[in-house]
C-alpha positions, 0 to 999 in steps of 0.5 A: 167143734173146737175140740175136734179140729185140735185132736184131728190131724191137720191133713184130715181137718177138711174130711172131718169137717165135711163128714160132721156138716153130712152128719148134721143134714142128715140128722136135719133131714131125718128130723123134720120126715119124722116131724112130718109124720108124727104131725099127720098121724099123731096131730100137730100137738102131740108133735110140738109137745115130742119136739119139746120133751126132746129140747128138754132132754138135749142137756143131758149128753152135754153134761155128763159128757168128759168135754164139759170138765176140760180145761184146756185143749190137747195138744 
């Protein structure tokens, strides 16, 4: 976050600030009706263990991401 408020221009910080908190209910919302789904189709099991591969995997973007060896932010 720290990252993205430094690169964004003062006057669009509240507009990037609001579009990331959509991006994120969004993706909250969209998460928990597929969770929903796969738990009533699937069973409840074979939901944790999706949600649990996808926790396993998360790290990954992270850390082949270009952010992760910054060492200082834009000026």
């Amino acid at each position: 976050m720290s990252f993205r408020q430094a690169v964004t221009p003062d006057r669009l910080l509240g507009r990037m600030n609001a579009t990331m908190r959509f991006v994120l209910t969004g993706a909250l919302a969209l998460g928990a009706a597929l969770a929903g789904l796969l738990g009533e189709f699937v069973g409840i099991r074979a939901a944790l263990w999706a949600g649990a591969a996808l926790f396993a995997t998360v790290w990954v973007p992270i850390f082949f991401s270009p952010l992760r060896t910054r060492k200082d932010l834009p000026a």
